[in-house]
GUMAR-466448 format. One record per atom (N, C-alpha, C): chain; atom name; x, y, z. Coordinates in Angstrom, 3 decimals, padded with zeros to 6 digits. Atoms other than C-alpha are relative to their C-alpha. Layout:
<nodes>
('A'; 'CA'; (X; Y; Z)) ...
</nodes>
This chain:
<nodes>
('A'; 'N'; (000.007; -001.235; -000.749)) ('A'; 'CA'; (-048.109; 142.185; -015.218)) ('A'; 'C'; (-001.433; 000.499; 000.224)) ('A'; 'N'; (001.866; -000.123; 000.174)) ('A'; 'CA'; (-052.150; 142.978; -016.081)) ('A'; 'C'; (-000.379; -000.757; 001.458)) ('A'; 'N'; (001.159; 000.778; -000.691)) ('A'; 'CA'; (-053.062; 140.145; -013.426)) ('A'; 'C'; (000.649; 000.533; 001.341)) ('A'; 'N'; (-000.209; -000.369; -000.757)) ('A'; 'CA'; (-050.929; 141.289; -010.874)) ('A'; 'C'; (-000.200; 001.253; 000.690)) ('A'; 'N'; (000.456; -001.181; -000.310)) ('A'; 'CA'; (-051.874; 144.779; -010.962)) ('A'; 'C'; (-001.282; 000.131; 000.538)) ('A'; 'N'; (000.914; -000.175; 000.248)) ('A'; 'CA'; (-055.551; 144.330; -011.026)) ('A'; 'C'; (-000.251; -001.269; 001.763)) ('A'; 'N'; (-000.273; 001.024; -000.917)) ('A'; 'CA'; (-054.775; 141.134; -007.887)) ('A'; 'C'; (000.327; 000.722; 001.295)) ('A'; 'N'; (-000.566; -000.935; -001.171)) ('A'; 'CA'; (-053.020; 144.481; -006.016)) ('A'; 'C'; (-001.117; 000.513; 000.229)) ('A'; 'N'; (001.410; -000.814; -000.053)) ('A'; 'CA'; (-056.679; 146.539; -006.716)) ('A'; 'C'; (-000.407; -001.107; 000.890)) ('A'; 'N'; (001.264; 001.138; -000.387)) ('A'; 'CA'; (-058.898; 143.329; -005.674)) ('A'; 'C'; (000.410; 000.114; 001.429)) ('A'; 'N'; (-000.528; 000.384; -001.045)) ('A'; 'CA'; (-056.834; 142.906; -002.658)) ('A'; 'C'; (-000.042; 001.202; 001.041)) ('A'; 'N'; (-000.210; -001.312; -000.994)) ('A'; 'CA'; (-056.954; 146.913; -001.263)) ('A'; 'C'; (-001.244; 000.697; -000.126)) ('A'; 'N'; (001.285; -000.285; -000.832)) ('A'; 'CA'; (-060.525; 146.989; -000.628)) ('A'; 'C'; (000.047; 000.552; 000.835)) ('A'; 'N'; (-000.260; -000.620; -001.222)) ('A'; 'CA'; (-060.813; 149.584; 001.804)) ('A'; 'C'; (-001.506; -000.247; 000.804)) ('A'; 'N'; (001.032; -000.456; -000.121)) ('A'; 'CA'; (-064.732; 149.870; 001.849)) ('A'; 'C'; (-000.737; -001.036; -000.974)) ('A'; 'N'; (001.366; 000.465; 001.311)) ('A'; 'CA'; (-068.096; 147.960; 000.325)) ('A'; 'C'; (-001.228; 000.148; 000.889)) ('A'; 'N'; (001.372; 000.077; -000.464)) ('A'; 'CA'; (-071.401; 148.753; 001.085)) ('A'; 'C'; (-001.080; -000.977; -001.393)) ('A'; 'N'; (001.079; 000.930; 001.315)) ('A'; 'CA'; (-074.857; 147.836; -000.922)) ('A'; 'C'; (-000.168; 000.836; -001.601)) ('A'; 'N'; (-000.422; -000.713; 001.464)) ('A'; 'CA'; (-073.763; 150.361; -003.971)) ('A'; 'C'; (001.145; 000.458; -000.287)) ('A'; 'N'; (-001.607; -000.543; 000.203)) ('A'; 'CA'; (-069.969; 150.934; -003.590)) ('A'; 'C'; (000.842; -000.673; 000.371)) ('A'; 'N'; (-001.127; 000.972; 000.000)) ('A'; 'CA'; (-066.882; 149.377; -003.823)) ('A'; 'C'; (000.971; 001.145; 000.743)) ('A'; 'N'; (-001.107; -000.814; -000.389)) ('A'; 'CA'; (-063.624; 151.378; -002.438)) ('A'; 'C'; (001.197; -000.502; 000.005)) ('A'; 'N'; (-001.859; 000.557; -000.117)) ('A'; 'CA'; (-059.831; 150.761; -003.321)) ('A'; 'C'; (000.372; 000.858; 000.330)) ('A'; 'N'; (-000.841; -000.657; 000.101)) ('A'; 'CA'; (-057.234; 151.979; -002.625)) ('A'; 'C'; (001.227; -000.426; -000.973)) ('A'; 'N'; (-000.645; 001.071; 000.957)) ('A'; 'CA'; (-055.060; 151.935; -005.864)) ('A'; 'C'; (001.843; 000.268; 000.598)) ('A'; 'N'; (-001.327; 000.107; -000.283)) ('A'; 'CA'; (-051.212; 151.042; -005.330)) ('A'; 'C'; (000.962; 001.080; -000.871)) ('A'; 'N'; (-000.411; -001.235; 000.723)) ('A'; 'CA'; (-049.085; 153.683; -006.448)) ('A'; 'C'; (001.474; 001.002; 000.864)) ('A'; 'N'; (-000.899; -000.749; -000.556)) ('A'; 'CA'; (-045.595; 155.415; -005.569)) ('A'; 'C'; (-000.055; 001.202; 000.722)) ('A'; 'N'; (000.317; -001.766; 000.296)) ('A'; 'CA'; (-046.609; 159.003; -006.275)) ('A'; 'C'; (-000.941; 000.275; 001.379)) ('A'; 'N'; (001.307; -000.645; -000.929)) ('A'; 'CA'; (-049.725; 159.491; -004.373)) ('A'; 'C'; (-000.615; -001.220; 000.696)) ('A'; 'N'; (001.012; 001.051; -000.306)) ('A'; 'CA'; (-052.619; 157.686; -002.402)) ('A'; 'C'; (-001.337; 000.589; -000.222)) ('A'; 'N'; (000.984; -000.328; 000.495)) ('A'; 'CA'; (-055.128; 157.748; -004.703)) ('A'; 'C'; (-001.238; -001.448; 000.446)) ('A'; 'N'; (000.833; 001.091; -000.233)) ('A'; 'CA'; (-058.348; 155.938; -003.632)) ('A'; 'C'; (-001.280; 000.694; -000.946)) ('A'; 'N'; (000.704; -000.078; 001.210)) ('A'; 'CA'; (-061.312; 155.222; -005.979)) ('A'; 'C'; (-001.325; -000.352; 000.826)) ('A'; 'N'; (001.419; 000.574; -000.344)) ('A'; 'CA'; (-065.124; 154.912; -005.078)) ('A'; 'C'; (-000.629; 000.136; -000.996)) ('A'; 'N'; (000.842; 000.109; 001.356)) ('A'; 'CA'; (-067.051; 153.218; -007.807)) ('A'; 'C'; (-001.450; -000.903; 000.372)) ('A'; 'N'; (001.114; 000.859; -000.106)) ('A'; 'CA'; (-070.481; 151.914; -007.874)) ('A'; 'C'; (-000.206; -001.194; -001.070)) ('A'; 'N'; (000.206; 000.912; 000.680)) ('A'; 'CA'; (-071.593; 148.734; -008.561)) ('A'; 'C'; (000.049; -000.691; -000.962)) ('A'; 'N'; (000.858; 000.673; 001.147)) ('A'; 'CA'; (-073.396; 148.371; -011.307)) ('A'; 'C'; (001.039; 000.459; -001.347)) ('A'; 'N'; (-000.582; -000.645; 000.687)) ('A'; 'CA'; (-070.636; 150.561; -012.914)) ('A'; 'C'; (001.283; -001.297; -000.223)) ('A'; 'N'; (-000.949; 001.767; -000.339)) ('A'; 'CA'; (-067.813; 147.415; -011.520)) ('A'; 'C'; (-000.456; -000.664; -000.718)) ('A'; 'N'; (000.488; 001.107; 000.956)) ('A'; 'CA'; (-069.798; 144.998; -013.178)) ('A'; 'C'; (000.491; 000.019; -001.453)) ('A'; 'N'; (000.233; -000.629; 001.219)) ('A'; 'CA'; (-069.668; 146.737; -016.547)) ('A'; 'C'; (002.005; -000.427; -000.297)) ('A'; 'N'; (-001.647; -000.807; 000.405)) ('A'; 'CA'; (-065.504; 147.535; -016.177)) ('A'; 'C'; (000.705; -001.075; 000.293)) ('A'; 'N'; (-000.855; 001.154; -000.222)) ('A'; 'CA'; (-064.379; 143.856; -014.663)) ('A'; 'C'; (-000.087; -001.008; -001.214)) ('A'; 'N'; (000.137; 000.957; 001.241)) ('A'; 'CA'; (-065.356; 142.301; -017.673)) ('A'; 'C'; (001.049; -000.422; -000.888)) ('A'; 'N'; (-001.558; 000.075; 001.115)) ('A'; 'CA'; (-062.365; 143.388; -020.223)) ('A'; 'C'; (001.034; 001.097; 000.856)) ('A'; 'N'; (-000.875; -000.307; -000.737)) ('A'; 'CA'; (-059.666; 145.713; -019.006)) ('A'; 'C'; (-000.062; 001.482; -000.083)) ('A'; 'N'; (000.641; -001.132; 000.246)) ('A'; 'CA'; (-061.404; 148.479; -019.418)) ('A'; 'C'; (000.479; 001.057; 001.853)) ('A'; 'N'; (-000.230; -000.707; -000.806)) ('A'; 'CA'; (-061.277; 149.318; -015.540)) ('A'; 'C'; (001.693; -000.027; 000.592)) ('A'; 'N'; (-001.234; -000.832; -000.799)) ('A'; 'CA'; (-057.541; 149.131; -015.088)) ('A'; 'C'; (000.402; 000.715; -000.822)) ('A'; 'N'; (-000.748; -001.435; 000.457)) ('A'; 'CA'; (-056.692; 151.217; -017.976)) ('A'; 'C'; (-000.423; 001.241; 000.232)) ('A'; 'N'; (000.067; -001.183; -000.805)) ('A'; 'CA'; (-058.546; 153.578; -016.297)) ('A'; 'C'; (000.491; 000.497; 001.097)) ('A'; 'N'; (-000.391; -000.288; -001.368)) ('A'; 'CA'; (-057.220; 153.299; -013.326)) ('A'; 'C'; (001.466; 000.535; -000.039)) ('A'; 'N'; (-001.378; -000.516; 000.166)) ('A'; 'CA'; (-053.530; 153.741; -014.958)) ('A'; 'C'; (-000.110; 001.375; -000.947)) ('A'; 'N'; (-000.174; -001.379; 000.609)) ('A'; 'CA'; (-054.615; 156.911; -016.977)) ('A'; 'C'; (-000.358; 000.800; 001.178)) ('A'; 'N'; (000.084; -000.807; -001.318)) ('A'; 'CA'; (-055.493; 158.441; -013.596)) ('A'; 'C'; (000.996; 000.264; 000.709)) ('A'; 'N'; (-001.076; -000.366; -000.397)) ('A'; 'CA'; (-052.956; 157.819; -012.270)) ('A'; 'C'; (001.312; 000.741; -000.687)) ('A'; 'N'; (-001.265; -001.077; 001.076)) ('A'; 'CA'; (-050.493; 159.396; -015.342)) ('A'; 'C'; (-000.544; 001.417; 000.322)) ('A'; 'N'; (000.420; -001.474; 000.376)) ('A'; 'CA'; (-052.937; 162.179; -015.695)) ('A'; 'C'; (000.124; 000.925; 001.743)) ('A'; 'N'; (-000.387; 000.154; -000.928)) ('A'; 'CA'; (-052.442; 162.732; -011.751)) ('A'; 'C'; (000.999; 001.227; 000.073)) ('A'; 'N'; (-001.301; -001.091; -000.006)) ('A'; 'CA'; (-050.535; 166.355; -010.552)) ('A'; 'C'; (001.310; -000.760; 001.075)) ('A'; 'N'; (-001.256; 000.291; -000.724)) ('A'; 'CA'; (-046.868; 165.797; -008.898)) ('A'; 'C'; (-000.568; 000.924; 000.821)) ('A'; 'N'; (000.278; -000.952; -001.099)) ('A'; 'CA'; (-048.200; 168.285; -006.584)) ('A'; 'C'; (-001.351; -000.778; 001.113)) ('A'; 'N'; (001.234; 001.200; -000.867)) ('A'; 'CA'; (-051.286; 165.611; -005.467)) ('A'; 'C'; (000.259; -000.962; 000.974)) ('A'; 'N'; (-000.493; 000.924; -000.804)) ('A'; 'CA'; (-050.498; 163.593; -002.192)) ('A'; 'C'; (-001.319; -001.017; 000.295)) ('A'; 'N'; (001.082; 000.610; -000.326)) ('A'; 'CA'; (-054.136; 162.343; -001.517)) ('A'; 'C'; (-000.908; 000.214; -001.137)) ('A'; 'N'; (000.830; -000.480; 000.696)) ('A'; 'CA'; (-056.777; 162.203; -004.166)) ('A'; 'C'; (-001.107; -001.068; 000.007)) ('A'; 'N'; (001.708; 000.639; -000.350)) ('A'; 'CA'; (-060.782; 160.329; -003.533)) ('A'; 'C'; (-000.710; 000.469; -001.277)) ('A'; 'N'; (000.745; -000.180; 001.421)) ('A'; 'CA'; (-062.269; 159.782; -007.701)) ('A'; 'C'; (-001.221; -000.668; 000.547)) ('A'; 'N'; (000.919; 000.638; -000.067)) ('A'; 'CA'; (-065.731; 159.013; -007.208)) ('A'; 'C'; (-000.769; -000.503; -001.392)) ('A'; 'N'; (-000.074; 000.342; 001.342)) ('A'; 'CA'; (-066.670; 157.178; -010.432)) ('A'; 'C'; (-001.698; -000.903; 000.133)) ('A'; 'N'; (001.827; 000.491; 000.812)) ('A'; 'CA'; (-070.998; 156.704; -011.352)) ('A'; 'C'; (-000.328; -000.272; -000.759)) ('A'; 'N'; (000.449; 000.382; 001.350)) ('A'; 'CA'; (-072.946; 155.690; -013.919)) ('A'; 'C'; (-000.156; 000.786; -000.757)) ('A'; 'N'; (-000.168; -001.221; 000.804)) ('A'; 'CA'; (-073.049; 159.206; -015.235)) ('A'; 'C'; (001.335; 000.454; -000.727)) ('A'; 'N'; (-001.059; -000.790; 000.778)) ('A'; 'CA'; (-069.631; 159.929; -015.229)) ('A'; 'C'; (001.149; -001.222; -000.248)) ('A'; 'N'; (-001.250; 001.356; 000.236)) ('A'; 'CA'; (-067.707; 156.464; -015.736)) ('A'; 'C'; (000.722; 000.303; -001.336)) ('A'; 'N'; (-000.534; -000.279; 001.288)) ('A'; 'CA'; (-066.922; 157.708; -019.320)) ('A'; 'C'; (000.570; 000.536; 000.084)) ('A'; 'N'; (-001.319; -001.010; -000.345)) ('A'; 'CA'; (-065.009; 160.624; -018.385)) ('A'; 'C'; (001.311; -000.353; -000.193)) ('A'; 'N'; (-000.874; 001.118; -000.543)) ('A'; 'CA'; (-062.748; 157.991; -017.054)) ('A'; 'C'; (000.968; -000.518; -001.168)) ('A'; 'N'; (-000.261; 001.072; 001.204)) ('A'; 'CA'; (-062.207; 155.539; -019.983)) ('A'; 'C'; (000.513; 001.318; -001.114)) 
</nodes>
């Protein structure tokens, strides 16, 4: 289930420039899309670090939220995790 989830991220690239990535993550509830930099990606594809972030966002996430744009830096990637 891990590879397929993370196969749905890789695959809903919306956006990449020369410091940002952009998904859009898959999701019933809402359409939550994520802009993360780089150097921050590098760090979070390693262990599974960036999809359990990506699934506590989405829990922590209001039922009242239809659209939501996390921008995720090298400052605040911890927040996250």
């Amino acid at each position: 289930m891990q590879k397929e989830f993370m196969h749905e991220i890789e695959s809903n690239i919306l956006d990449e420039d020369d410091t940002t990535k952009t998904f859009s993550v898959p999701s019933k509830r809402e359409n939550l899309v994520i802009k993360v930099d780089k150097e921050v990606l590098s760090k979070l594809e390693n262990d599974l670090k960036f999809e359990r972030m990506l699934k506590n966002l989405l829990k922590m996430s209001s039922k009242n939220t239809k659209k939501e744009v996390v921008n995720i830096t090298k400052r605040n990637y911890r927040i996250f995790l």
